[in-house]
C-alpha positions in Angstrom: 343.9 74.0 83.9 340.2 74.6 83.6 339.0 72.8 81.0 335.5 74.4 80.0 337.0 77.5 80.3 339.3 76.3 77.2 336.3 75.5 75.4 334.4 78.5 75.9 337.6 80.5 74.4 337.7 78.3 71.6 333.9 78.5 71.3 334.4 82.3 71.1 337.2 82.8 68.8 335.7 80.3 66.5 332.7 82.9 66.1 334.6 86.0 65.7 336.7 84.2 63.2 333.4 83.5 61.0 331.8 87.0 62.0 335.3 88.4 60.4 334.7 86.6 57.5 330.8 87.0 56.8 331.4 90.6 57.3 334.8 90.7 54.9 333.5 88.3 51.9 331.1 89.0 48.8 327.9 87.6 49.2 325.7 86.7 46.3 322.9 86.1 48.8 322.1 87.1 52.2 318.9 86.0 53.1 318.7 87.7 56.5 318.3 90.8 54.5 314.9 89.5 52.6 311.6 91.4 53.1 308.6 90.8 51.7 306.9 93.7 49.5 303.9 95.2 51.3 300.2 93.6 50.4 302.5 91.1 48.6 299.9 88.5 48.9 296.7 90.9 48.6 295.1 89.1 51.3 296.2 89.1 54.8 298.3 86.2 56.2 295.4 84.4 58.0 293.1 84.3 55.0 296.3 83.1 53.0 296.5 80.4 56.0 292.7 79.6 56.1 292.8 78.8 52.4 295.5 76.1 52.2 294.1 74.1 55.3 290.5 74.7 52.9 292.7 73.9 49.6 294.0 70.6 51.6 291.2 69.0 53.0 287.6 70.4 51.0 289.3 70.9 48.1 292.0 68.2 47.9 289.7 65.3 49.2 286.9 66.3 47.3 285.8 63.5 44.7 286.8 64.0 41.5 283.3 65.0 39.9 282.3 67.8 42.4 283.4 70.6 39.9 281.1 72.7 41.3 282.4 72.4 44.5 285.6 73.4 43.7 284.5 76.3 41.5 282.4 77.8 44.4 285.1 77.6 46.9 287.5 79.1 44.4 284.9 82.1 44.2 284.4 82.1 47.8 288.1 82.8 47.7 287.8 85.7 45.2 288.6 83.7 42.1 287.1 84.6 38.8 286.3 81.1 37.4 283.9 81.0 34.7 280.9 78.5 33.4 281.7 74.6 33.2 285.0 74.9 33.9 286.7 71.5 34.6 289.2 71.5 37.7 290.4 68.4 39.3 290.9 68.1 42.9 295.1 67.9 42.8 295.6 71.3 41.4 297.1 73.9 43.6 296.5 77.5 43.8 298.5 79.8 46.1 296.4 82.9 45.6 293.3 82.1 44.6 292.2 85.9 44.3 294.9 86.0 41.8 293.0 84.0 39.1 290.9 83.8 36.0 289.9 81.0 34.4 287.4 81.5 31.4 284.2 79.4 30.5 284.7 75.7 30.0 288.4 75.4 30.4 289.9 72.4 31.7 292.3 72.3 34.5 294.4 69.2 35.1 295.9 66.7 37.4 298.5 68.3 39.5 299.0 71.6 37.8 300.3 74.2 40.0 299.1 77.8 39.6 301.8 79.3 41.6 300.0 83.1 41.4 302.3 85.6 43.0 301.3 87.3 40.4 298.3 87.5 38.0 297.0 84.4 35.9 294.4 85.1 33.2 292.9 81.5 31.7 290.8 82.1 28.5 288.1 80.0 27.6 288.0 76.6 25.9 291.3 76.4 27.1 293.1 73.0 28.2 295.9 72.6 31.3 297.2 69.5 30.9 298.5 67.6 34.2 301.6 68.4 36.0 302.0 71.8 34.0 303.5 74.8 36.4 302.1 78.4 35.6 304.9 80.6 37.6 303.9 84.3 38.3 307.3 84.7 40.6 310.7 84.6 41.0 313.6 87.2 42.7 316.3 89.2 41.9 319.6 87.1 41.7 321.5 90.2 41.1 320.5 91.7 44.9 321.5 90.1 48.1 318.4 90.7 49.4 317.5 88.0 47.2 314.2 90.5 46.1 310.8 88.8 45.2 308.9 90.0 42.5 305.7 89.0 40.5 304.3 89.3 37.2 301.3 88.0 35.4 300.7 85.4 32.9 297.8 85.6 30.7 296.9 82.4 28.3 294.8 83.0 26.3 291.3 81.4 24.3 291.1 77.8 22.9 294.5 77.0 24.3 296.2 74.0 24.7 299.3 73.3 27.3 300.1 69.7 26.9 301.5 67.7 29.8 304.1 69.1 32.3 304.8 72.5 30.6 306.4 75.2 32.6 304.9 79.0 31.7 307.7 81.5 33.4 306.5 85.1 34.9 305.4 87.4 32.2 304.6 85.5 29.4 301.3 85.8 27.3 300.3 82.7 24.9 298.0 83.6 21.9 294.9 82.5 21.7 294.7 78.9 19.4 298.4 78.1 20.7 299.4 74.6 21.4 302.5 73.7 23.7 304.2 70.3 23.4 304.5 68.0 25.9 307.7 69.2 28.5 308.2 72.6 26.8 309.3 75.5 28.8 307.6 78.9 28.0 310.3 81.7 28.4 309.0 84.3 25.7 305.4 85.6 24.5 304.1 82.8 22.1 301.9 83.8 18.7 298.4 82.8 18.3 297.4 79.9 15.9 301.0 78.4 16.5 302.1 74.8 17.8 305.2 75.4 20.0 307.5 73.0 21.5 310.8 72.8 22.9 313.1 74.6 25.4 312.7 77.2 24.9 309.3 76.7 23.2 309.3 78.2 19.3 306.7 78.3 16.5 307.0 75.0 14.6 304.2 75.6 12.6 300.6 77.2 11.7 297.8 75.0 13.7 294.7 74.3 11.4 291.2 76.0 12.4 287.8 75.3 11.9 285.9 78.2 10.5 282.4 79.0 12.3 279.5 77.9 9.7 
């Protein structure tokens, strides 16, 4: 008896038996049928490429007080990123083009702008290290398993305190405060300090008035 040719039978029934049943289960998620939207990235894929070989070396290994730097390869990259603005060397854009980051906001160690999606940053405003601003997620209801994006706009004289997480779609009022570790699910109202997750109002934050 030929032995390979045994194996090569039960080599070939083997994979009809699991072509039956990948064709004759549910699937939750087939990621074989995943397609990315058109101009998804609204760059094409070599500038996307050319900018995180420039984000890992010029920006990444840049000492920490060349701001300006940073900002003007940010611009070169079509980000809108205002006067004095503050960002350190660890933080991580995907989309750079994507961005807007008003005057003298600070930007901290390790925050991830993950910009699928629009991210507005107001001025006076504070990132605090480790937080993640997520513009995208997909569609667990479609075995395609769909990407989509939507925008996060922060707004003035903002503070997000260490390691919050800001999900797709949600604006934070200007004045708002975000506790250390909060995860931002739903629109947040101006003036309020928030923690918690979800992050709620916990109370009014006190203001300055302008003399």
């Amino acid at each position: 008896m030929n032995t390979n040719l045994c194996k090569v039978d039960i080599a070939a029934t083997a994979k009809s038996e699991r072509e039956a049943t990948s064709v004759a289960r549910p699937r939750y998620q087939d990621l074989s049928r995943f397609r990315l939207p058109e101009n998804f990235r609204g760059r094409p894929a070599w500038v996307v490429q050319l900018w995180w070989l420039i984000q890992a070396t010029l920006f990444r290994l840049s000492p920490q007080m060349l701001y300006g730097w940073r900002r003007f390869l940010l611009r070169l990259f079509g980000a809108c990123v205002g006067d004095e603005v503050l960002i350190r060397p660890t933080v991580t854009f995907t989309y750079p083009w994507k961005v807007t980051i008003g005057d003298r906001s600070w930007i901290g160690d390790d925050v991830c702008l993950y910009s699928l999606g629009e991210i507005r940053i107001g001025s006076d405003t504070v990132v605090s290290q480790r937080t993640y601003i997520c513009t995208g997620s997909h569609e667990i209801d479609r075995p395609a398993f769909d990407i989509f994006s939507k925008p996060v706009h922060i707004g003035d004289e903002v503070w997000l305190a260490a390691d919050v997480f800001v999900a797709p779609g949600v604006t934070i009022g200007d004045g708002c405060v975000v506790g250390a570790r909060s995860t931002v699910f739903c629109d947040l109202p101006s003036g309020m300090i928030c923690r918690g997750v979800p992050a709620v109002p916990i109370r009014s934050r006190p203001y300055q008035p302008v003399i």
